[in-house]
MIVEX-916649 format. One record per residue (C-alpha): residue in one letter; x, y, z. Coordinates in steps of 0.25 Angstrom, whole numbers, padded with zeros to 4 digits, always signed. Layout:
BEGIN
AXYZ;...
//
This chain:
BEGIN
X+0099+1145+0360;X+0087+1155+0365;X+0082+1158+0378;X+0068+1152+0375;X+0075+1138+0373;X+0082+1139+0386;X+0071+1142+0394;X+0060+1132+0387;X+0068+1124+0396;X+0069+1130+0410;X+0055+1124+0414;X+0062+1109+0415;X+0074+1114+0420;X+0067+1123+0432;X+0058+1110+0434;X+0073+1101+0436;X+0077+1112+0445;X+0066+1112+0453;X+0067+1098+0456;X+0082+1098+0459;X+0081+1108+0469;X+0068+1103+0475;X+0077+1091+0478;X+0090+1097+0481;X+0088+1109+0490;X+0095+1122+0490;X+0106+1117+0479;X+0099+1124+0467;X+0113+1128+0461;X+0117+1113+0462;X+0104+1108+0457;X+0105+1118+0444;X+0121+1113+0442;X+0116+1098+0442;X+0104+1103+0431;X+0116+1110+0423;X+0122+1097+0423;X+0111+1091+0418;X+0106+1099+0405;X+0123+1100+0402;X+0123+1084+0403;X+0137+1084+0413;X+0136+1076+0424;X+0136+1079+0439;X+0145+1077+0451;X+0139+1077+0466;X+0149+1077+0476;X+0143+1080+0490;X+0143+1075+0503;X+0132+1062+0504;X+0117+1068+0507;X+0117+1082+0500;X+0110+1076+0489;X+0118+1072+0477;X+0111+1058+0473;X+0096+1068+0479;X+0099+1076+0467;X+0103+1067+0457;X+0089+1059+0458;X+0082+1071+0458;X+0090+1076+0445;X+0086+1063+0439;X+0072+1063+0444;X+0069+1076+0437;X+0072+1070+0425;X+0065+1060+0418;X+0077+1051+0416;X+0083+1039+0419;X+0092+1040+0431;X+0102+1031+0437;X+0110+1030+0450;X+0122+1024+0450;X+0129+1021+0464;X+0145+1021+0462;X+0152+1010+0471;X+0165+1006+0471;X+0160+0994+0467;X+0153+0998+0453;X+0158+0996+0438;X+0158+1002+0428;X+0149+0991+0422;X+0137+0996+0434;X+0137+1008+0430;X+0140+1006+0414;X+0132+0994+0413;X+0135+0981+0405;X+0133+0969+0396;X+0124+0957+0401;X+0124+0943+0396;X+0110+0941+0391;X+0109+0923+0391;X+0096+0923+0382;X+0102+0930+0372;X+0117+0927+0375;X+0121+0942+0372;X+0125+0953+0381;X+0118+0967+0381;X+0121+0978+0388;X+0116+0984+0401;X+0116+0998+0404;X+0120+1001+0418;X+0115+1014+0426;X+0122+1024+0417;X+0111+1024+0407;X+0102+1033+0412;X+0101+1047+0411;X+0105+1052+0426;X+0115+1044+0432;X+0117+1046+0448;X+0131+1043+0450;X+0131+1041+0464;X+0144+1041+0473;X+0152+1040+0461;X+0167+1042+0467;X+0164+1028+0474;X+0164+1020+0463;X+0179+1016+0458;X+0186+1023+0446;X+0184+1013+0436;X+0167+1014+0439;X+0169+1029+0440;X+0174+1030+0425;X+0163+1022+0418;X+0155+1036+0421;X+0168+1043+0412;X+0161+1040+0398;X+0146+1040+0402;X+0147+1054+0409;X+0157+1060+0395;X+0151+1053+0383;X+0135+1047+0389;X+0138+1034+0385;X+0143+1021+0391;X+0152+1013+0385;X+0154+0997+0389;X+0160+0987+0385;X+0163+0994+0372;X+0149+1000+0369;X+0145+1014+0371;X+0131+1016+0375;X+0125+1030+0374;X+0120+1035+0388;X+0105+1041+0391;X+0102+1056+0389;X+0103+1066+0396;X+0115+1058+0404;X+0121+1064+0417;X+0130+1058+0429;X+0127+1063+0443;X+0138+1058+0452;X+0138+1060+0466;X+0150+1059+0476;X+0153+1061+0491;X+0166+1068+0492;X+0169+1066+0507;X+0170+1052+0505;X+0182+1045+0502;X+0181+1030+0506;X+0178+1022+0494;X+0178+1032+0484;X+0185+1036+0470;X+0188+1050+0466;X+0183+1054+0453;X+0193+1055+0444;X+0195+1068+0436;X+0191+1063+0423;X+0176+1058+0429;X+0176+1071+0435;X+0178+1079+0423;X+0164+1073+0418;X+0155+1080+0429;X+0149+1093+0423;X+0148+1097+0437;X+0152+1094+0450;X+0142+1099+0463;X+0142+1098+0478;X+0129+1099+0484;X+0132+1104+0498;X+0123+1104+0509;X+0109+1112+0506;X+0107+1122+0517;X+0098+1122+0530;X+0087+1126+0525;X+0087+1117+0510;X+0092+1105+0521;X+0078+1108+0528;X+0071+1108+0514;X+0078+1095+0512;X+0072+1089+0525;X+0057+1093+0523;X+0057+1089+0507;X+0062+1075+0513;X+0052+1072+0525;X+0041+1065+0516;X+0050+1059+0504;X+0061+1062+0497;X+0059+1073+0485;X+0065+1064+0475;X+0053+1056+0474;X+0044+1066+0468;X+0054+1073+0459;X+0047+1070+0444;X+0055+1074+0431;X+0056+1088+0424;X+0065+1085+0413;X+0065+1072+0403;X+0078+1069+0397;X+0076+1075+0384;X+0073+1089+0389;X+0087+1088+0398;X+0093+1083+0384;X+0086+1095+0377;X+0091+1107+0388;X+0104+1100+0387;X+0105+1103+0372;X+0101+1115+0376;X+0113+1119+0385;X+0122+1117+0373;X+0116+1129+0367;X+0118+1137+0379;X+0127+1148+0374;X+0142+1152+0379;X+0146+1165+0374;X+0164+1163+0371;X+0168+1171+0382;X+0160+1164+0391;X+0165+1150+0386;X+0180+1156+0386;X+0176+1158+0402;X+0173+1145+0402;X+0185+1140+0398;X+0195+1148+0405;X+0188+1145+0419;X+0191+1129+0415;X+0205+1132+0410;X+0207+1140+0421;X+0206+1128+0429;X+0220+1121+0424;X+0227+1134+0426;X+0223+1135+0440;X+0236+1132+0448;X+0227+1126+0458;X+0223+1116+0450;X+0229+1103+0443;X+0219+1100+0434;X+0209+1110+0426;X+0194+1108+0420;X+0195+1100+0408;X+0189+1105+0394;X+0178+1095+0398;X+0175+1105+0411;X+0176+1117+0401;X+0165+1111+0392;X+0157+1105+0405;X+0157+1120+0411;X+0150+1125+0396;X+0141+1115+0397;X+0139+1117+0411;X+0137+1133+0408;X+0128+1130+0396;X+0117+1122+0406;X+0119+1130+0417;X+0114+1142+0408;X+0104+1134+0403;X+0098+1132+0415;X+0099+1148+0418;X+0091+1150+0406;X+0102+1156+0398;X+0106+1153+0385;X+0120+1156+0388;X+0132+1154+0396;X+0136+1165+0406;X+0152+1166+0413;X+0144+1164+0427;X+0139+1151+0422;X+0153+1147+0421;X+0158+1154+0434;X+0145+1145+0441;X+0150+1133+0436;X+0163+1134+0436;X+0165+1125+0451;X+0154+1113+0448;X+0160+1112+0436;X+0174+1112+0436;X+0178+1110+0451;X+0178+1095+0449;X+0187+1096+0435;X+0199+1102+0442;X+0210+1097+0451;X+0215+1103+0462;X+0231+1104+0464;X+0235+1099+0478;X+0239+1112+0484;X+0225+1118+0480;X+0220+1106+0488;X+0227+1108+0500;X+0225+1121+0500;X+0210+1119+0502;X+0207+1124+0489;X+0192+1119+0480;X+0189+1117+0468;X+0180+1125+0467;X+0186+1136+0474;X+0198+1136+0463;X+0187+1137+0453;X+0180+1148+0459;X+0195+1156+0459;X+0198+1152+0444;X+0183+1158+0439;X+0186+1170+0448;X+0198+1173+0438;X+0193+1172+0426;X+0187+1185+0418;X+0172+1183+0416;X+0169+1187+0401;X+0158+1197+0400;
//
């Protein structure tokens, strides 16, 4: 891997950022954690409070792409089968064929997810590990680049399942959005008095080029000591007395992969410790388990990550 290869591609790569935060003002740290996700082909969990602009920035991800798109509205009413698809009776022929359902596309928008009833919730557990759907004993490849955004509203209970551990465990990243500030909300305002910005978002990036930049991140080096860093801040996390359940080996490999784009995107051919240190919360945060005096204590996540990073050794 050189440099030159790296940055043949920052032109598309600028061009997606611009877009994203034209779009989603003053959030460019989240907009560049969402791009990471994308050229490291992890999905992406939203959870934020309605209106701050989760299903505003997956459209405008899928927008910038010249890929097919499809959203999904989870309801505790949906099967797996809506979102899967299924076999249909075809009289002339007397035959049944198969009908893809929404999942076939390249960007999935999986909106309100934790309304949807657990049984719904784990026809996403092979598609978003293996990119393919399996029904009624068929396995059928998925579309390339594939990606899950999934979006929730955490203050709301009523009517809602929450995401076991194991679906968990298949977001890349988890990101809140926050409100923007004063002046960003103003910018917001103006850019919305004519018509919305969405409707004149036009691609930058067709799906072979994000397949060729995600080949690319897996050349993205990772010098030993830095990869040893890597793995002691996740098993760090089931060491941790405040916590009863620690990052997976899937969250180690996530937090490479995560590294290796987020790199990428830095122009840089390698991985560095603060890359890891950055990443460490979005990350991980929704792969550990707090114990239930850590809870009542007010204690985070993220704040109990923050500690544990803190106490390891950086290697020089």
């Amino acid at each position: 891997m050189t440099q030159d290869v790296i940055s043949e591609c920052q032109s598309e790569i600028s061009q997606l950022r611009s877009n994203l935060t034209g779009i989603i003002r003053g959030k460019d740290d989240i907009v560049e954690y969402v791009m990471m996700a994308l050229f490291s082909a992890g999905n992406i969990l939203l959870e934020d409070v309605p209106g701050v602009g989760k299903t505003t920035l997956a459209k405008a991800l899928a927008k910038s792409l010249d890929a097919e798109f499809s959203r999904i509205q989870f309801t505790p009413d949906l099967l797996p089968s809506d979102i899967l698809g299924g076999s249909i009776y075809n009289p002339k022929s007397g035959e049944f064929s198969f009908r893809p359902g929404p999942i076939f596309a390249n960007i999935v928008l999986a909106d309100e997810i934790n309304r949807a009833s657990p049984r719904t919730q784990s026809a996403l557990l092979e598609v978003m590990t293996e990119v393919q759907a399996t029904v009624e004993g068929v396995s059928y490849p998925l579309k390339n680049p594939f990606i899950v955004i999934a979006t929730e509203n955490p203050i709301e209970f009523h009517g809602t399942y929450p995401l076991p551990e194991s679906q968990l465990d298949r977001f890349i990243v988890r990101l809140e959005l926050g409100y923007p500030d004063e002046e960003k909300e103003l910018e917001i305002v103006h850019s919305h008095r004519t018509n919305d910005p969405l409707q004149d978002l036009q691609p930058v990036i067709d799906c072979d080029n994000v397949t060729r930049i995600q080949a690319l991140v897996g050349e993205i080096g990772i010098e030993e000591s830095v990869l040893k860093y890597i793995v002691s801040i996740t098993r760090g996390t089931r060491n941790d007395p405040r916590l009863s359940l620690g990052a997976s080996p899937r969250g180690t490999l996530m937090l490479c992969r995560a590294c290796r784009a987020l790199a990428l995107l830095r122009n840089r051919t390698f991985v560095i410790p603060d890359d890891a240190r950055e990443l460490a919360v979005p990350v991980l945060r929704h792969r550990i388990v707090l114990e239930s005096k850590a809870k009542y204590n007010g204690q985070e996540a993220a704040g109990i990550l923050e500690d544990l990073v803190d106490t390891i050794p950086i290697p020089v």
